[in-house]
C-alpha atoms as a printed R data frame, in Angstrom:
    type eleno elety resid chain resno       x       y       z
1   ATOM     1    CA   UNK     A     1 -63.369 185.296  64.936
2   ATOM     2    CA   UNK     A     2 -63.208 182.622  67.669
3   ATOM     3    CA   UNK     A     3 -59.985 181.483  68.779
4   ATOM     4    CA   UNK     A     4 -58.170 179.360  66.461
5   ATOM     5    CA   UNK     A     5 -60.496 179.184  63.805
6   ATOM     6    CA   UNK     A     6 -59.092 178.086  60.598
7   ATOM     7    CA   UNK     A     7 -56.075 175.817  62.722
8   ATOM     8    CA   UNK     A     8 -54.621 173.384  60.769
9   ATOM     9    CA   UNK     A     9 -52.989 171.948  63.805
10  ATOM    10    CA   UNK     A    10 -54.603 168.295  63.954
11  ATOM    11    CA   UNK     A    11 -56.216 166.756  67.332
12  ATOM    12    CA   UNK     A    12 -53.457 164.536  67.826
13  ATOM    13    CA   UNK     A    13 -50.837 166.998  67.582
14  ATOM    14    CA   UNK     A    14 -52.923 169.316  70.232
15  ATOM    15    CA   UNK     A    15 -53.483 166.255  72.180
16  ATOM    16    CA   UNK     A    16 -50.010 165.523  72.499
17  ATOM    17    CA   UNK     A    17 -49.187 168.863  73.881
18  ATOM    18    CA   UNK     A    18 -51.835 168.696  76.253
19  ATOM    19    CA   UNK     A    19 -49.823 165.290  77.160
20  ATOM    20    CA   UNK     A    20 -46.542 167.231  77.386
21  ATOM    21    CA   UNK     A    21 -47.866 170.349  79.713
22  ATOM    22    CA   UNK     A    22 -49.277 168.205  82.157
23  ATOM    23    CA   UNK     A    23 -46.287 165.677  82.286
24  ATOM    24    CA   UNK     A    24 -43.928 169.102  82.198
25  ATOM    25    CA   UNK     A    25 -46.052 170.204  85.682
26  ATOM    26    CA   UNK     A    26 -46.211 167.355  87.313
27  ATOM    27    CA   UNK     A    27 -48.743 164.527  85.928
28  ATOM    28    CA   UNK     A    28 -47.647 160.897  86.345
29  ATOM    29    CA   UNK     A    29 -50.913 159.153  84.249
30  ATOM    30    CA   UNK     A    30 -52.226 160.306  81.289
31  ATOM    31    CA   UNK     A    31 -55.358 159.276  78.941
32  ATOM    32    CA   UNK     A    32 -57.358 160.030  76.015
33  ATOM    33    CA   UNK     A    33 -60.620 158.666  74.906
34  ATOM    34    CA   UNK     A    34 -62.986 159.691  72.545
35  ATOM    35    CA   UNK     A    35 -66.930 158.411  71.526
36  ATOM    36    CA   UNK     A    36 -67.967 159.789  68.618
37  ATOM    37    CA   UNK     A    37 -71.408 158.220  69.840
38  ATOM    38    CA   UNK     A    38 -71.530 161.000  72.193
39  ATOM    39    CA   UNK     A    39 -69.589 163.675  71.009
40  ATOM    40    CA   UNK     A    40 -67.244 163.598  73.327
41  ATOM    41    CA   UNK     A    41 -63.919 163.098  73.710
42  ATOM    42    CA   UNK     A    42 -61.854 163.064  77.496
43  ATOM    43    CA   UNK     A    43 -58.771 163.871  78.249
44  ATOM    44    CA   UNK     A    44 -57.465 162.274  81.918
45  ATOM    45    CA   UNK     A    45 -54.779 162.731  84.179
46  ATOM    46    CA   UNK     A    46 -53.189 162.002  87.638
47  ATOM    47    CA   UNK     A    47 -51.283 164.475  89.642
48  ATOM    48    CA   UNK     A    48 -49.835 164.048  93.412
49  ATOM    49    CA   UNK     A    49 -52.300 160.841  93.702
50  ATOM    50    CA   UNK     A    50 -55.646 162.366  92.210
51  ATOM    51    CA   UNK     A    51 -57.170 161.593  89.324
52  ATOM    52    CA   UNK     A    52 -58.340 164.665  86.749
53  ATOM    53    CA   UNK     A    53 -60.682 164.563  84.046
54  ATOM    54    CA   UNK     A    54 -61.430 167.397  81.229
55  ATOM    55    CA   UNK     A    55 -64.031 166.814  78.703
56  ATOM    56    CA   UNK     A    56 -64.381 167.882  75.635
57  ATOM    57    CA   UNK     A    57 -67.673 168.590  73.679
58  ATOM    58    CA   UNK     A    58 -66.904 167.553  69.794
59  ATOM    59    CA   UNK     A    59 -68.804 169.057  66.827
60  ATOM    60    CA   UNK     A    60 -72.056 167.630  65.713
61  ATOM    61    CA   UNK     A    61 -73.570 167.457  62.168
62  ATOM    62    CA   UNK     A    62 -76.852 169.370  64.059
63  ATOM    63    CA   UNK     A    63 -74.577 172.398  65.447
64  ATOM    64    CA   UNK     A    64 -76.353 174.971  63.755
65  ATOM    65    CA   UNK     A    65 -72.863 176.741  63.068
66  ATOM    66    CA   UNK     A    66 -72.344 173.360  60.961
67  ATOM    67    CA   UNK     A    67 -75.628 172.487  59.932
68  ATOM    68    CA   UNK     A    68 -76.364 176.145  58.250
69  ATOM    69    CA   UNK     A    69 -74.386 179.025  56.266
70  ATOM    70    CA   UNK     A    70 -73.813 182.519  57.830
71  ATOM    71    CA   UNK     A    71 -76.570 183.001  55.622
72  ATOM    72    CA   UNK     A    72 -79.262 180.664  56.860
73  ATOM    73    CA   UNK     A    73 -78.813 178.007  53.876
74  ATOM    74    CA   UNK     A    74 -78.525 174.348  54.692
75  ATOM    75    CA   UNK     A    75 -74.543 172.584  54.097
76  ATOM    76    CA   UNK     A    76 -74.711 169.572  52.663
77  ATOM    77    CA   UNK     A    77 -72.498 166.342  52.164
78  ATOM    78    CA   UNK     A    78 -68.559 166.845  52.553
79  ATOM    79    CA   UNK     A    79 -69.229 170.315  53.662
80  ATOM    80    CA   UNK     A    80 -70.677 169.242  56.952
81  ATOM    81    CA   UNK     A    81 -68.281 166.450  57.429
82  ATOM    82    CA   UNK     A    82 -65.025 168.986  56.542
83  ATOM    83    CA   UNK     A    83 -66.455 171.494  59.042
84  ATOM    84    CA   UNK     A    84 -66.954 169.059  62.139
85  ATOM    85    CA   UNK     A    85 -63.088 168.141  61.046
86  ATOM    86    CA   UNK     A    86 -61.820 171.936  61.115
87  ATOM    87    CA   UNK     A    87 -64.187 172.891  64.228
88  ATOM    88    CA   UNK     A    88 -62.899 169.790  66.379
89  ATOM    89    CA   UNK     A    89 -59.419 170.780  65.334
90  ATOM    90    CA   UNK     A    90 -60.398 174.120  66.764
91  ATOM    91    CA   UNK     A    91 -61.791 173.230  69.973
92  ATOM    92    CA   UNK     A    92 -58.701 170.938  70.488
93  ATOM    93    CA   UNK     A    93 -56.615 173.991  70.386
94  ATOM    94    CA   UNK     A    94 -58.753 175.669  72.766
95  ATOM    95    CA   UNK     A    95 -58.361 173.015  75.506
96  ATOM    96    CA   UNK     A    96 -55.087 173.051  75.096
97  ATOM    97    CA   UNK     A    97 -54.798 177.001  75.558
98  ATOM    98    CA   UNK     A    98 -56.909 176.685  78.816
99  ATOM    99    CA   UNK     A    99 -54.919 173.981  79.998
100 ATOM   100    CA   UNK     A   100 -51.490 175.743  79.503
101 ATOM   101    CA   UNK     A   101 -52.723 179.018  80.831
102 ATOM   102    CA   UNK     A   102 -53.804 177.493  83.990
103 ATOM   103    CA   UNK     A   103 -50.551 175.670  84.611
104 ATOM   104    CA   UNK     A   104 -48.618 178.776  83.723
105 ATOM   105    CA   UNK     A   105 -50.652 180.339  86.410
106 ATOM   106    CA   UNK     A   106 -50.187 177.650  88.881
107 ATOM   107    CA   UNK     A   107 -46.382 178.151  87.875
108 ATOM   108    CA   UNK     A   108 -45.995 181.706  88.459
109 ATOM   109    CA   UNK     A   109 -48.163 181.561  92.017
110 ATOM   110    CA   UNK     A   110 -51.146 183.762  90.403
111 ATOM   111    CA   UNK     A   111 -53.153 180.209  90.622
112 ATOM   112    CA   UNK     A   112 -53.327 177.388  93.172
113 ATOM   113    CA   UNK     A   113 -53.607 173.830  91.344
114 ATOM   114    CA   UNK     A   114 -56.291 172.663  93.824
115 ATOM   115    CA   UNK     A   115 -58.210 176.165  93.659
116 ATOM   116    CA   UNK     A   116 -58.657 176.374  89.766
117 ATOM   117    CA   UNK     A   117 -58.550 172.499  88.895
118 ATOM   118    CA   UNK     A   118 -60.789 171.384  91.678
119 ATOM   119    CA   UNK     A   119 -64.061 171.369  88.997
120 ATOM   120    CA   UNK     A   120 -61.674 168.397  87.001
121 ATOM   121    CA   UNK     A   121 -61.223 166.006  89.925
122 ATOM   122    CA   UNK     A   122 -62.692 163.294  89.761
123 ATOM   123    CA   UNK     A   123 -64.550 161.556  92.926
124 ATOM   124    CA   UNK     A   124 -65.127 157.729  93.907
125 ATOM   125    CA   UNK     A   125 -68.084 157.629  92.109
126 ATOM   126    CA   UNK     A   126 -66.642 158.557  88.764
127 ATOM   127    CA   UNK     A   127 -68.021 162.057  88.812
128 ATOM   128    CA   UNK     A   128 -65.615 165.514  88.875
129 ATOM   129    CA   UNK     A   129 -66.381 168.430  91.722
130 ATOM   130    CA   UNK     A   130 -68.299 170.336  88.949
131 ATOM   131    CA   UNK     A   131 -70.881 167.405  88.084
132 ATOM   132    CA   UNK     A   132 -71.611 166.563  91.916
133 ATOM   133    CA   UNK     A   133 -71.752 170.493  92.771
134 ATOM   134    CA   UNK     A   134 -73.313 172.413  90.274
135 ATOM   135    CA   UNK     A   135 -76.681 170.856  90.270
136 ATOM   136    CA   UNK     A   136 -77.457 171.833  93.744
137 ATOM   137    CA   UNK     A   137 -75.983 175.390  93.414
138 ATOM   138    CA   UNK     A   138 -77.790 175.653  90.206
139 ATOM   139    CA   UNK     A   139 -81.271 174.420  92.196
140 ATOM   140    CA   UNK     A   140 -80.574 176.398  95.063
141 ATOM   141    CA   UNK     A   141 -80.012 179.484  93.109
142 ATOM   142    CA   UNK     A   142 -82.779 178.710  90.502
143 ATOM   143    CA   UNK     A   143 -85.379 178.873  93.841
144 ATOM   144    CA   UNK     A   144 -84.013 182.375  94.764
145 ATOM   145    CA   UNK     A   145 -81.927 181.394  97.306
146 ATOM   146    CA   UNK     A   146 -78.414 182.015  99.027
147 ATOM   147    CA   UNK     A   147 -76.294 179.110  99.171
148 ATOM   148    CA   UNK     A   148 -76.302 177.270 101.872
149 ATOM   149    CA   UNK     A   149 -73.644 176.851 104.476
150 ATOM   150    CA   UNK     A   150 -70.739 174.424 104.268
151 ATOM   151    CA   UNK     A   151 -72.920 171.774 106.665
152 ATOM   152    CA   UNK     A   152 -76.183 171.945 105.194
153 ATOM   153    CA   UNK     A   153 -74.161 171.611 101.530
154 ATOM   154    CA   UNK     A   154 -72.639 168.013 102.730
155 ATOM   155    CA   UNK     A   155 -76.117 166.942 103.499
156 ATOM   156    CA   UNK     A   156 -77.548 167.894 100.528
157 ATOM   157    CA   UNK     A   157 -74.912 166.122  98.391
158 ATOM   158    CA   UNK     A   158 -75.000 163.026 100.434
């Protein structure tokens, strides 16, 4: 069973906790936004000056975990639509467990903030650590390759 599965906590409920724990540690902005467009819903924050983002992939009528039965048969009408409800509920919850358990960690000195939060900052150009890093560790390590040193990374990001 995957965590939280049959919650009946709503989003806004989870969302507001997420609110509290990060005010609670230290957070002086927060935000929520959500596009349904997309699938995806944000949640944003500011701590000592710098701005945080996590984001939040939200159920889609072609999941196949929506779409289909256990058994392979096609869900149809409400079924679908009650199902994108109870996942999204679901996946609320699990932010909100990752969130707390890394500023419990930062609290007790297992975690540094900057250490496990640095993939959630967000840079000038709108994009966090993990979106302007990953691709070019992903290429390098996709053509067989070490990573690079500190240096040569800065000039490939540039």
């Amino acid at each position: 069973m995957r965590y939280a599965q049959g919650t009946n906590v709503g989003e806004d409920r989870s969302r507001a906790e997420v609110q509290f724990l990060l005010e609670k540690y230290g957070a002086d902005q927060f935000g929520y936004a959500s596009d349904r467009s997309t699938s995806m819903a944000k949640i944003m924050f500011r701590f000592k000056r710098q701005n945080f983002i996590f984001k939040l992939p939200l159920a889609r009528p072609d999941d196949k975990r929506i779409k289909f039965t256990p058994t392979g048969k096609l869900r149809i009408g409400n079924q679908v639509e009650q199902l994108i409800r109870d996942e999204n509920r679901r996946r609320w919850r699990s932010l909100c467990l990752a969130i707390k358990a890394m500023l419990v960690g930062v609290q007790d000195g297992i975690l540094n903030f900057g250490e496990i939060f640095m993939p959630y900052m967000v840079w000038g150009d709108g994009r966090t650590t993990a979106e302007t890093l990953l691709p070019a560790v992903e290429e390098c390590l996709k053509a067989g390759n070490h990573l690079p040193a500190l240096a040569e990374q800065r000039r490939l990001l540039v």
